[in-house]
C-alpha positions as CSV (number, residue, x, y, z in Angstrom):
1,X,-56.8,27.6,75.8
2,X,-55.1,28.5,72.3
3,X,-57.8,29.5,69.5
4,X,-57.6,28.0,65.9
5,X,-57.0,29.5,63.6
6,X,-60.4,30.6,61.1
7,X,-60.8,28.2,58.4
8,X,-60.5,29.8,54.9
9,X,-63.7,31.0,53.3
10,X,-64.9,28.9,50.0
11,X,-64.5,32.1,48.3
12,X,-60.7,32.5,49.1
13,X,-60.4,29.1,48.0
14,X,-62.1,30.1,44.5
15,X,-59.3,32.9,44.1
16,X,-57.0,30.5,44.7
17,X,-58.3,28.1,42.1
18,X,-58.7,31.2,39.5
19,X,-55.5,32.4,40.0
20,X,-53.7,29.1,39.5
21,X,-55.7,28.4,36.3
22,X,-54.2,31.8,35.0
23,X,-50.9,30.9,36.1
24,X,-51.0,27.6,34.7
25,X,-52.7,28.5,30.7
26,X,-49.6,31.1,30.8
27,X,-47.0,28.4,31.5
28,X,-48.9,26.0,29.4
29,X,-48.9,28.8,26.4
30,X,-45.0,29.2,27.2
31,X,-44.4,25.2,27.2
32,X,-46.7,25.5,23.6
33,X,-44.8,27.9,22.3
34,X,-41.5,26.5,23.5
35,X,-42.2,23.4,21.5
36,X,-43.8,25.0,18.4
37,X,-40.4,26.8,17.7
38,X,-38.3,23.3,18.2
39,X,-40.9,21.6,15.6
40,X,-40.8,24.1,13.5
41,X,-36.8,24.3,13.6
42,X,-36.8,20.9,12.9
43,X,-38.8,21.0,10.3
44,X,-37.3,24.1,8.9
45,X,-33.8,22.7,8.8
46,X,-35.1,19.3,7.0
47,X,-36.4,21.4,4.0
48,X,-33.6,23.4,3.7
49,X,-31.3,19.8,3.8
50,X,-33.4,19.2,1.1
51,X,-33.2,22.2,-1.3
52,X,-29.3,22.1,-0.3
53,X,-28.9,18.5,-1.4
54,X,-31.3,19.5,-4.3
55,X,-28.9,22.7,-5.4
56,X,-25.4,20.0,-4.7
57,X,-26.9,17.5,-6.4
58,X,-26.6,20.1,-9.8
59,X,-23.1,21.3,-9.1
60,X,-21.8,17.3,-8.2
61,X,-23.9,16.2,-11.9
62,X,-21.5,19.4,-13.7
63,X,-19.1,18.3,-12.3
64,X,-19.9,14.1,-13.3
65,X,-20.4,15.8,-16.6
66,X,-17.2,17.3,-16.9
67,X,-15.1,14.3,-16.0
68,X,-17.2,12.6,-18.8
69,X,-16.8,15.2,-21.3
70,X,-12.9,15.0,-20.1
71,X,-13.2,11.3,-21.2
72,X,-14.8,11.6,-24.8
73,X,-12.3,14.4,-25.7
74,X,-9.7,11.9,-24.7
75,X,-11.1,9.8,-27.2
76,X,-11.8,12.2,-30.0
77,X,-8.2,13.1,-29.4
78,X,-7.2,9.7,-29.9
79,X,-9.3,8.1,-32.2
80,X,-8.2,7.3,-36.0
81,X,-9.7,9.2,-39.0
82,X,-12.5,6.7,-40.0
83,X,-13.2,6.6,-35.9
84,X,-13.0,10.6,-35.8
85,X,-17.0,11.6,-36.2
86,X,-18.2,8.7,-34.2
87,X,-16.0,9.9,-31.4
88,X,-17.1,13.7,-32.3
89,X,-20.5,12.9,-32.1
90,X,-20.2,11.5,-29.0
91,X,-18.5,14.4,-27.6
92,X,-21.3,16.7,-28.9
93,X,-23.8,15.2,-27.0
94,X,-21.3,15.2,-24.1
95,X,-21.3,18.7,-24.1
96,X,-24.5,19.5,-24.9
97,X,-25.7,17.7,-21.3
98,X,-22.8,19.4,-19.6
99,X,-24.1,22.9,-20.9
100,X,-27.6,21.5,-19.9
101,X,-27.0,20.9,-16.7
102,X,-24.8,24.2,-16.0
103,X,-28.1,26.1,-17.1
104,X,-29.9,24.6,-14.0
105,X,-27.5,25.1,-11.4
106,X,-29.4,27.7,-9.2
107,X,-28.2,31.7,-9.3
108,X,-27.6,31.5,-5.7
109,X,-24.7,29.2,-6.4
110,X,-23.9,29.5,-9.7
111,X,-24.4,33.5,-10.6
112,X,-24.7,34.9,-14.2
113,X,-21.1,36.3,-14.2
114,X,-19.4,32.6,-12.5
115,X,-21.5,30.9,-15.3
116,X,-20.0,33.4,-18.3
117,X,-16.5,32.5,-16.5
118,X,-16.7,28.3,-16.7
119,X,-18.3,29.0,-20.2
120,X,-15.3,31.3,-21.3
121,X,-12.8,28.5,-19.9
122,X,-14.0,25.9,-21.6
123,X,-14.5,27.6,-25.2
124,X,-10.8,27.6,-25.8
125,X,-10.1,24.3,-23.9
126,X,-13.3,23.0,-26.5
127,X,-11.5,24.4,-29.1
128,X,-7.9,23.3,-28.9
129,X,-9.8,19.4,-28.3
130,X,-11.8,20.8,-31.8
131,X,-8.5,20.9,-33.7
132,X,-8.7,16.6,-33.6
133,X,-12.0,16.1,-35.6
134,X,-10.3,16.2,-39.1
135,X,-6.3,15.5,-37.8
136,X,-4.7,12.4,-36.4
137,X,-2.8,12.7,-33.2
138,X,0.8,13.6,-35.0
139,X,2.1,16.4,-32.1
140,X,2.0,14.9,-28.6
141,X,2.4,18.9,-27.0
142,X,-0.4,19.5,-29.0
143,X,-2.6,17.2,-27.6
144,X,-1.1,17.2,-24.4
145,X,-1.6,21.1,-23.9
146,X,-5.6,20.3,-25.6
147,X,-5.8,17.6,-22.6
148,X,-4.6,19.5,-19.7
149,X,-6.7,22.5,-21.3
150,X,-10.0,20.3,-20.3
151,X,-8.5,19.5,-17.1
152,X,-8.1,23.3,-16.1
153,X,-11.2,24.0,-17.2
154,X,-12.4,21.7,-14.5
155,X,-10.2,22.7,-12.1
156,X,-11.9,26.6,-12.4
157,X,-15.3,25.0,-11.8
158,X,-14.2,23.4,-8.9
159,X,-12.3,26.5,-7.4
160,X,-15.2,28.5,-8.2
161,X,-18.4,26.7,-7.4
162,X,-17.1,24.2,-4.7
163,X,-15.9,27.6,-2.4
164,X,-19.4,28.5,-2.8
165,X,-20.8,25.5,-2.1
166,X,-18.9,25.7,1.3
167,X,-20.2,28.6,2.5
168,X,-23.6,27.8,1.6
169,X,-23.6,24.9,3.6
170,X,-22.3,26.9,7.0
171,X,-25.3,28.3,7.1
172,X,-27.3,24.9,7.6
173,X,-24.2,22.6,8.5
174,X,-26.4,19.3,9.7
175,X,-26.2,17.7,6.2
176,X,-22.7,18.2,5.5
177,X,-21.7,14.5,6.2
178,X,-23.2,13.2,3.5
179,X,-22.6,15.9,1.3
180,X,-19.0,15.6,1.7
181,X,-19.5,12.6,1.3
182,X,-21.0,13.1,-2.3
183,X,-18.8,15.1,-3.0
184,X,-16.2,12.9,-2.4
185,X,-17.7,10.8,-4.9
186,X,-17.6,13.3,-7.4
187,X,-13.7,14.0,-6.6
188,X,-12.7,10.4,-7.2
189,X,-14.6,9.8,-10.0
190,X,-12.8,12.7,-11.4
191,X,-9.5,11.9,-9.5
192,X,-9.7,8.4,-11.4
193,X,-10.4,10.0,-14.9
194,X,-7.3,12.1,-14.5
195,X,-5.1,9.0,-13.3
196,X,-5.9,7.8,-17.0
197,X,-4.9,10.7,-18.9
198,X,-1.0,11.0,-17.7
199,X,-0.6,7.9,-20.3
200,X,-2.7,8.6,-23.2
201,X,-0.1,10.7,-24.9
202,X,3.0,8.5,-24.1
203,X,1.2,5.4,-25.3
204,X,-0.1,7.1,-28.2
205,X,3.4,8.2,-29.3
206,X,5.0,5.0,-27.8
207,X,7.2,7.3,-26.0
208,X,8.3,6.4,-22.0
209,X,6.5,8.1,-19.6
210,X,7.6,11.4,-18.2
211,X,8.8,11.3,-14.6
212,X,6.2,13.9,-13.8
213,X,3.4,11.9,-15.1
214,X,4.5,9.3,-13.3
215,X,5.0,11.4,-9.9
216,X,1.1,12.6,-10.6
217,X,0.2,9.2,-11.1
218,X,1.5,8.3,-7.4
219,X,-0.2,11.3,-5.9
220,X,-3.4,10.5,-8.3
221,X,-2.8,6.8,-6.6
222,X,-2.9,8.6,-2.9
223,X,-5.5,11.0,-3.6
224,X,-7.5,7.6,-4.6
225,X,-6.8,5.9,-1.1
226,X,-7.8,8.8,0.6
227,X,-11.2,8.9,-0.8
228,X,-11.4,5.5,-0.5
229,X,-11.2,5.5,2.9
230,X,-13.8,8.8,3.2
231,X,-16.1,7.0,1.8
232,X,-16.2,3.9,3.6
233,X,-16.6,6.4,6.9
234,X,-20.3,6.4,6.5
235,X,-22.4,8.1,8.9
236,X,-26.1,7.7,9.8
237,X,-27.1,7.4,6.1
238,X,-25.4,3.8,6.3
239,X,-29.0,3.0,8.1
240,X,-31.1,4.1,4.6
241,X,-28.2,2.8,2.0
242,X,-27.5,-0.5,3.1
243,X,-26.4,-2.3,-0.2
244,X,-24.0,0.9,-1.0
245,X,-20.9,-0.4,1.0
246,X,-21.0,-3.5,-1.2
247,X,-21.4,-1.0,-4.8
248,X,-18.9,0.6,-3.7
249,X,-16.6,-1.9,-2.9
250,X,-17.6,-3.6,-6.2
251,X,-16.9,-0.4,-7.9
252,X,-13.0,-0.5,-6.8
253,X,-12.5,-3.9,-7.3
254,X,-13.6,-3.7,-10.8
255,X,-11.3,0.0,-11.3
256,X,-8.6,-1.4,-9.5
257,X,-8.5,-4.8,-11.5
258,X,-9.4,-3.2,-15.0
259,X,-7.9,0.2,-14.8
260,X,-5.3,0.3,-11.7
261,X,-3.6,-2.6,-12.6
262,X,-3.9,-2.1,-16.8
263,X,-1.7,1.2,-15.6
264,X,0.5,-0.6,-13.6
265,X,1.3,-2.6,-16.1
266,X,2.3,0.1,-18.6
267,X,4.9,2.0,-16.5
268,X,6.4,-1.7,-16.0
269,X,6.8,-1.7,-19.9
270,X,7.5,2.3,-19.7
271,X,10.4,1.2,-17.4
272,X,11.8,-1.5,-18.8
273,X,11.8,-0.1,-22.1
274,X,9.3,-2.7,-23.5
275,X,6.8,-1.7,-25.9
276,X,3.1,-1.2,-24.5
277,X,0.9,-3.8,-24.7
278,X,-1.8,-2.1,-25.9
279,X,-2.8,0.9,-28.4
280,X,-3.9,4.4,-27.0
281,X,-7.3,4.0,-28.5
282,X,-8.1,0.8,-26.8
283,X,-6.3,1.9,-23.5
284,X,-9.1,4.6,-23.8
285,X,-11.7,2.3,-24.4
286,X,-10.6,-0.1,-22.0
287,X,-10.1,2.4,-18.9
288,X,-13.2,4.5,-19.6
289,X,-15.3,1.1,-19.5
290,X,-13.4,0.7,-15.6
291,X,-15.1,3.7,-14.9
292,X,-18.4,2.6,-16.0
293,X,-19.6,1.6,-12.4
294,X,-18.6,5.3,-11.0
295,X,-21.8,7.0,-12.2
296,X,-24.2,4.0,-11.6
297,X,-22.4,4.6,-7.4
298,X,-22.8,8.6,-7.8
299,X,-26.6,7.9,-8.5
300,X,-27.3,5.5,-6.2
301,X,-26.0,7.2,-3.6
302,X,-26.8,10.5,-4.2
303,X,-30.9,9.1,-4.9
304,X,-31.1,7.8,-1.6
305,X,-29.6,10.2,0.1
306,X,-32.5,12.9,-1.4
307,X,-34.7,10.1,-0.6
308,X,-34.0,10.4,3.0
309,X,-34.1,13.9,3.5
310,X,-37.4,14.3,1.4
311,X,-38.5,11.1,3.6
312,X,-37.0,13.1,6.5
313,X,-38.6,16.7,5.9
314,X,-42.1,14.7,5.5
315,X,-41.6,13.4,8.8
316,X,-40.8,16.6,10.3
317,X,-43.9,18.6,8.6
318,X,-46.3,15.7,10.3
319,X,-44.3,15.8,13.7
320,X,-44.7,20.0,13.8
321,X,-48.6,19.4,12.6
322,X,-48.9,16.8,15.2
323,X,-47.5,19.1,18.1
324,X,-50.3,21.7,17.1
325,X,-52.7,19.2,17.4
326,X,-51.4,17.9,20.6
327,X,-50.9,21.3,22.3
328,X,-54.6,22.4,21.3
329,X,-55.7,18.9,23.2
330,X,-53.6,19.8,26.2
331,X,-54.6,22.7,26.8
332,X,-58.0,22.2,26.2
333,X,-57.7,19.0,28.6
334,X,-55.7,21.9,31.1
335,X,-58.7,24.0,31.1
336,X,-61.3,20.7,31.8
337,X,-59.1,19.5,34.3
338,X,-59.3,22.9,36.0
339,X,-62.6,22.8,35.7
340,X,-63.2,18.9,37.0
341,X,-60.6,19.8,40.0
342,X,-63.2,22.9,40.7
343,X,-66.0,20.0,40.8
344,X,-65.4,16.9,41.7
345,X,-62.3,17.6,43.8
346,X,-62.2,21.2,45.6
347,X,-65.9,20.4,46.4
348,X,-65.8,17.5,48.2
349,X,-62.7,19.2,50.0
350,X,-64.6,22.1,51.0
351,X,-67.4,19.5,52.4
352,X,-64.8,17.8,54.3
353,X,-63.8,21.1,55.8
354,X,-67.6,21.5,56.5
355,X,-67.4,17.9,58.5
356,X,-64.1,19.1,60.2
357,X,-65.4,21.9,61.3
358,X,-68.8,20.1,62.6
359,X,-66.5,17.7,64.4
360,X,-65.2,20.8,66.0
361,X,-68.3,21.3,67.1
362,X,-69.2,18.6,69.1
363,X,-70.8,16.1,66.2
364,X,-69.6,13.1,65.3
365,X,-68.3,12.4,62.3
366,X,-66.8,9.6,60.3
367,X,-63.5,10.0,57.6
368,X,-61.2,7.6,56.0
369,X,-57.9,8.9,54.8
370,X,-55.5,6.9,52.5
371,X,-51.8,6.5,53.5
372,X,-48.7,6.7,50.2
373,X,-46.3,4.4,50.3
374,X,-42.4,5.3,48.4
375,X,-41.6,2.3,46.4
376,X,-41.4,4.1,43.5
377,X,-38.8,6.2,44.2
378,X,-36.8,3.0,46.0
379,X,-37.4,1.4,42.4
380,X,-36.1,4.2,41.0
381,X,-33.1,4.7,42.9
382,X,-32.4,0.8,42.6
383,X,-32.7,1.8,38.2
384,X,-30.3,4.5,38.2
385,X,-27.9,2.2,40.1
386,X,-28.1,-0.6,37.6
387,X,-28.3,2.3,34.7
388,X,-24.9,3.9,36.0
389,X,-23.4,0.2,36.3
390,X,-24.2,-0.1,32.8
391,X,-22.3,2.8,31.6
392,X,-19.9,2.1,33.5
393,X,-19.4,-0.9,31.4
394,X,-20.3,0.7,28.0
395,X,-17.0,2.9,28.9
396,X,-14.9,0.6,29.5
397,X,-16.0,-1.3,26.2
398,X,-16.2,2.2,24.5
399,X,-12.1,2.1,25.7
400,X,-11.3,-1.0,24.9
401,X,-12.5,-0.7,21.0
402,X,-10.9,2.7,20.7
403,X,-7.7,1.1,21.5
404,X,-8.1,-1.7,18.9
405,X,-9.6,0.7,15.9
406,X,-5.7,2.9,16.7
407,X,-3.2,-0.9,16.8
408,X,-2.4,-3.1,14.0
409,X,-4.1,-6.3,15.2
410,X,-0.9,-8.5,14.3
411,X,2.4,-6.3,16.0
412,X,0.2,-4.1,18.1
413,X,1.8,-0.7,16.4
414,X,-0.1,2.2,15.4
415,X,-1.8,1.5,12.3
416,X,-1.8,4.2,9.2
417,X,-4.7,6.2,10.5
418,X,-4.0,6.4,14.5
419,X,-0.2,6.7,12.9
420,X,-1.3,9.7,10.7
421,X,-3.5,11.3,13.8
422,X,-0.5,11.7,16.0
423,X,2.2,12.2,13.4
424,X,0.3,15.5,11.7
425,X,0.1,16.9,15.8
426,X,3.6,15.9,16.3
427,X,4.6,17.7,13.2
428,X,2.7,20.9,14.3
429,X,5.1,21.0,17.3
430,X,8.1,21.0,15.1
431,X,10.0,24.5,14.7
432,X,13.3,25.1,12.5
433,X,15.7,24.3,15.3
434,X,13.4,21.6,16.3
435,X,12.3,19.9,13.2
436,X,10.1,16.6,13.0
437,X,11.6,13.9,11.0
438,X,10.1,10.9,9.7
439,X,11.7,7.8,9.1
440,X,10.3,5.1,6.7
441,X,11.2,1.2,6.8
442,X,10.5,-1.3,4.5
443,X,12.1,-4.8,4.7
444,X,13.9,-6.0,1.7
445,X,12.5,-9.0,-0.2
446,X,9.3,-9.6,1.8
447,X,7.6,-11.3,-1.0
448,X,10.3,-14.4,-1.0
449,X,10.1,-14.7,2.4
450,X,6.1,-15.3,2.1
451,X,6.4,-17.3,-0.8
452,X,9.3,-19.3,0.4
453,X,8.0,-20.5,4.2
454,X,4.9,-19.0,3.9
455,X,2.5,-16.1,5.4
456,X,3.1,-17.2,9.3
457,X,6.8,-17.2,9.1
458,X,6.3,-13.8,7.5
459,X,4.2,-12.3,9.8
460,X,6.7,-13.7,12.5
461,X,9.4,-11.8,10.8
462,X,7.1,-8.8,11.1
463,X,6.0,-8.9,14.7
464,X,10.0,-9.3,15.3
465,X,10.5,-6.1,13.5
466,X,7.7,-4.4,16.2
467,X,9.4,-5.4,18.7
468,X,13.4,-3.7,17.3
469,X,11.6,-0.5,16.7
470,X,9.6,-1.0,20.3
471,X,13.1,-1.4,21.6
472,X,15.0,1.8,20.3
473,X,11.8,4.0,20.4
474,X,11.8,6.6,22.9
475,X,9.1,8.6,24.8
476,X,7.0,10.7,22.5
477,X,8.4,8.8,19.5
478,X,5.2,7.9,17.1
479,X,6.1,4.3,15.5
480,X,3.3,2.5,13.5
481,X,2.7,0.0,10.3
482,X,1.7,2.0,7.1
483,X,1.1,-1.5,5.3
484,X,2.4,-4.8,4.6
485,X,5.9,-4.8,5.6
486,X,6.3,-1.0,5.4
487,X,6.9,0.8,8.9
488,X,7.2,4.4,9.7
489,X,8.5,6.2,12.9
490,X,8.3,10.1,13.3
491,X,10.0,11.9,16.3
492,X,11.3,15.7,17.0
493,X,15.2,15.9,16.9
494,X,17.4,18.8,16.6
495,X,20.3,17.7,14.3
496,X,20.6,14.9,11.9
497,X,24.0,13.0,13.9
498,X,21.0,12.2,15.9
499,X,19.1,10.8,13.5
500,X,21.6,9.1,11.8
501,X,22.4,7.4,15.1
502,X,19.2,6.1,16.0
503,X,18.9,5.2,12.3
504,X,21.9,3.2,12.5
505,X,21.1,1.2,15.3
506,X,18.1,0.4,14.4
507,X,19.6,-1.7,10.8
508,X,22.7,-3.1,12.7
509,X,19.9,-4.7,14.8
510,X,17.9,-6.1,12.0
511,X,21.3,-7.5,10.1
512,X,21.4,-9.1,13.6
513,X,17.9,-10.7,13.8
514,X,17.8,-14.7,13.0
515,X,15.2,-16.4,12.5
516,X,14.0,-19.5,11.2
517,X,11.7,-21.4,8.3
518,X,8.8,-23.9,9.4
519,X,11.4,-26.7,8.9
520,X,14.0,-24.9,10.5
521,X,15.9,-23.6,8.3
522,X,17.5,-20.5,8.9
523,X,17.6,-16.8,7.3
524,X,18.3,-13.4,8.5
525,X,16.7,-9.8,6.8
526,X,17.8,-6.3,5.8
527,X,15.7,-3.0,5.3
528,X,15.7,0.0,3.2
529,X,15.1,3.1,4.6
530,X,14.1,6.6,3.9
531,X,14.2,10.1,6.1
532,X,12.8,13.4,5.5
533,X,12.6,16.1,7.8
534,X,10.2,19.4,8.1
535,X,8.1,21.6,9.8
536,X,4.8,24.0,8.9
537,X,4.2,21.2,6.5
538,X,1.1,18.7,5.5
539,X,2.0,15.3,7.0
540,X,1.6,13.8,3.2
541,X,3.9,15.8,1.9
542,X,6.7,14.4,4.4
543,X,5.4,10.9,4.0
544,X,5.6,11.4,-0.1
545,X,9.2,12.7,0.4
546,X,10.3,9.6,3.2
547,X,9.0,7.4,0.7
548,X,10.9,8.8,-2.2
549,X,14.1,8.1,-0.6
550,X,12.7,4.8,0.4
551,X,12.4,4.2,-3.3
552,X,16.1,5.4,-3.9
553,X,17.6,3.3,-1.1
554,X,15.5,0.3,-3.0
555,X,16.6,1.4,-6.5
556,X,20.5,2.0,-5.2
557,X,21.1,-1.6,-3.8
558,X,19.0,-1.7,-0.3
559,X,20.1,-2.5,2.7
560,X,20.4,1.3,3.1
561,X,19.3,4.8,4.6
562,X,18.3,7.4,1.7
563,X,17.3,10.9,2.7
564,X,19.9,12.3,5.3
565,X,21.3,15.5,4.4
C-alpha cells in the first residue's frame, strides 16, 4: 500500500505565513514608493508650469509694453504742436511701465548684463523719438529712421529674451502649448502694431507709399493669418477658456474691419494717386483704437491660463498628500489583513487539516466545500470583444474626419493647410537639377461671375476648374485650393519646357471650358498664372514669389503665365 505523504506541521505553516508578510510589506513599500515618486513628479512639474507661466507672463507684458510704447511714439511723432505734450505725457507714462515691468523680469531670464543691453537699445531709439516733443514732423527720414529705431529696439528684446525663453521651457516642455500659444498673442499684437506704421510717414507727408512698405505690409498681412490660425489651434486649455474663441474672433473682426480695411483703403488711394482720406494723426488714433481689444485678449487669456495651472498645481499637491495618506492605510490594512488571514483563516485551515487527518483515522467526519464558477472571465472576454469592435469603429471615423479636415468640402482638393503639409515635404525633396516648382492659378474676373449669375453658378465654375487640374495632374503632383478662386499646384520637374508645357495645356483647356448662367446663358473663363521654382527654401517664400508673378500676369493684361525664366 503507498504511504502519504506527512501533513505539514502548524509551525512550517507559521514560516510560511511570516515569510510572506515580509515579502509582501517589501513589495507593498516598493509599490509605495513607486507611486510617491509619480505624485510627486506630478506635482513637481505643475509648480514649475506655474513659476514658468509666472516668469513668461513678465517677458510677454515687456513685450505688450513695447508694442504700446511703439504706438505712443507713433503718436508723439505725429502729433501737431498744441497736441505735442499731451502725446509726450502719454508716452512718459508708457515708458515708465515698460521700464517697470523690465525690472521684474526674473535674473534667470532676463540677467543684469541682457537688461543693460535692451536698456542701451532703446536710449538712442528714446531719443531720436525725443527729437518730436518741441518739432513738427517736417523730415519724413527723420522720423522714419526714429520709427524703425523703436521697432529694432523691439526686435533685440525679442532675439534676446525669447531664445532664452526657449530653452527654459525644454527643460519642463508640458506647458509649452499654451505658452506658444501666448506668445503668439504677444507676436500679433505686435505684428499688427507694425502693419500700421509702414503708412504713418507716407500719409503724413501725403507722399505714395514705397513699394517696400507695401511688400512688408503683404508679409505683415501673412504673418497675421498665420497667427490667426495658431491661435484658433487651441489645445486642452479650450476646456478652462471657453468664451476666448468668441474674444478672439471679436478681436479680428473689429481689427480687420477698423484697421485692415482703413489700410486697404489707403494703398487704393496710394495707387491711384488719390489723396488719402484721412490725416496721419487720426489714422494714428483711429488704428491704435483697432487695437484696443488686443490687450483686453492677452489678459484674458493669459489669466486663465495661470488660473489653471495654479488650479492644476493645487490639485496635484492634494492628489500627492492623498497618496500618503492612502499608502499609510494600505499598508496598515496589509499588516491587519496578515494578521486576520493568521486568525480567522489559516486557523480554521489548520483545523480542517486536524478533521482530515481524523478522517484518516477511521472517524467520521462531515465537510462542505464550495465550487467557483468562470462567468466573469466569459463576461470579460465577451467586453473586450465589444471594446475592440468599438475601436474598430472609432478608426474608421478617426479616418474618415482626417480625410475631410485635408479636402476643400466644395471641389474635393487639398485645402491651404493639407496643401502646405505636403508641398513644404515635396519641396525638401527638390535638388538643383531637380527643383520643385509651384504653380499659382487664379481665375480672371471671379467677382462678375458671382455677382452676375450668382454664388452656385460660381462655385460650379470652380468645381469645373478641380476637375481640368485633376485631369492634367500627375502622380506625386500636390494640387489644392489656397482660397476663393485661387489654386496652386507644386510638382518636381527638371527643366522649365516642361513646365511650360503642362502650364500650357492646362489654359488652352480653360479657354475651352463653357458653361452656362441659371437662365442659360452662356460664358466661357480665362486665368492668370504665376510660377516660381526652388529648392532648400521655406514653402512661403516660393508661395510669396508664385504669387508675385500672379500679380504681374493680373497687372499685364491676364489671361497669362508670369514667372518662367
Amino acid at each position: 500500500m503507498k504511504k502519504l505523504k506527512k501533513a505539514s506541521s502548524s509551525a512550517n505553516v507559521l514560516r510560511y505565513l511570516w515569510g510572506s508578510t515580509a515579502a509582501t510589506l517589501i513589495l507593498t513599500s516598493i509599490l509605495s514608493w513607486w507611486l510617491l515618486s509619480g505624485s510627486w513628479a506630478a506635482w513637481h512639474s505643475a509648480r514649475n508650469n506655474v513659476i514658468q507661466f509666472d516668469n513668461f507672463y513678465q517677458v510677454l507684458l515687456v513685450s505688450n509694453d513695447l508694442a504700446s510704447e511703439r504706438a505712443y511714439a507713433n503718436e508723439l511723432v505725429l502729433s501737431p504742436q498744441e497736441k505735442k505734450a499731451q502725446a509726450g505725457a502719454s508716452l512718459d507714462n508708457s515708458r515708465q511701465i515698460t521700464d517697470r515691468d523690465l525690472a521684474k523680469i526674473p535674473a534667470d531670464l532676463l540677467s543684469p548684463a541682457l537688461l543693460r543691453s535692451t536698456i542701451e537699445q532703446l536710449k538712442p531709439a528714446r531719443n531720436k523719438v525725443d527729437q518730436f516733443r518741441e518739432v513738427t514732423l517736417s523730415d519724413p527720414v527723420v522720423a522714419q529712421r526714429a520709427i524703425d529705431s523703436m521697432v529694432a529696439a523691439t526686435d533685440f528684446y525679442h532675439e534676446a529674451l525669447f531664445r532664452r525663453t526657449s530653452e527654459f521651457l525644454l527643460l519642463e516642455p508640458s506647458a509649452l502649448g499654451p505658452i506658444l500659444r501666448a506668445q503668439a498673442l504677444g507676436e500679433l499684437r505686435d505684428a499688427t502694431g507694425r502693419l500700421g506704421a509702414q503708412l504713418i510717414i507716407p500719409v503724413a507727408t501725403h507722399t505714395p507709399i514705397p513699394l517696400g512698405n507695401i511688400e512688408a505690409l503683404s508679409r505683415g498681412k501673412e504673418r497675421i493669418a498665420v497667427l490667426w490660425w495658431l491661435l484658433r489651434t487651441q489645445g486642452a486649455e479650450a476646456h478652462y477658456l471657453p468664451g476666448f474663441m468668441q474674444q478672439l474672433e471679436s478681436t479680428r473682426d473689429q481689427f480687420e474691419k477698423q484697421g485692415v480695411a482703413m489700410i486697404d483703403s489707403l494703398v487704393i488711394e496710394s495707387e491711384s494717386g488719390q489723396p488719402y482720406s484721412v490725416d496721419a494723426a487720426n489714422f494714428a488714433l483711429r488704428y491704435h483704437a483697432s487695437l484696443g481689444s488686443f490687450n483686453e485678449l492677452l489678459d484674458t487669456y493669459l489669466a486663465g491660463v495661470k488660473k489653471h495651472y495654479v488650479y492644476t498645481e493645487q490639485q496635484a499637491l492634494l492628489h500627492l498628500m492623498m497618496v500618503v495618506v492612502i499608502l499609510i492605510v494600505l499598508n496598515l490594512l496589509a499588516m491587519g489583513l496578515i494578521f486576520y488571514v493568521r486568525s480567522r483563516v489559516l486557523r480554521p485551515i489548520l483545523r480542517l487539516n486536524e478533521i482530515a487527518t481524523g478522517i484518516i483515522a477511521g472517524k467520521q467526519q462531515d465537510t462542505l466545500m464550495n465550487d467557483s464558477t468562470a462567468e466573469e472571465v466569459q463576461e470579460l472576454f465577451s467586453s473586450l470583444g465589444t471594446l475592440g469592435d468599438k475601436l474598430r469603429e472609432q478608426t474608421r471615423l478617426s479616418k474618415t474626419l482626417q480625410r475631410q479636415s485635408e479636402e476643400d468640402p466644395l471641389t474635393n482638393l487639398l485645402n491651404r493647410r493639407a496643401f502646405d503639409a505636403l508641398g513644404g515635404n515635396l519641396l525638401k525633396l527638390a535638388s538643383p537639377q531637380q527643383p520643385a516648382w509651384l504653380i499659382m492659378m487664379d481665375v480672371d474676373h471671379f467677382k462678375s461671375i458671382n455677382d452676375t449669375w450668382g454664388h452656385p453658378t460660381g462655385d460650379k465654375v470652380l468645381v469645373q476648374l478641380a476637375t481640368t487640374l485633376k485631369k492634367f495632374s500627375r502622380p506625386g503632383d500636390v494640387i489644392g485650393r489656397l482660397g476663393g478662386e485661387e489654386f496652386a499646384m507644386m510638382f518636381c520637374s527638371p527643366g522649365h519646357e516642361d513646365v511650360t508645357g503642362y502650364t500650357t495645356r492646362i489654359q488652352n483647356e480653360i479657354r475651352r471650358l463653357r458653361f452656362e448662367g441659371p437662365k442659360g446663358e452662356p460664358f466661357s473663363i480665362t486665368a492668370s498664372f504665376g510660377v516660381a521654382s526652388g529648392w532648400q527654401q521655406e514653402l512661403g517664400d516660393m508661395l510669396a514669389q508664385a504669387d508675385a508673378a500672379l500679380y504681374e500676369a493680373k497687372n499685364s493684361g491676364r489671361d497669362r503665365v508670369c514667372g518662367l525664366p
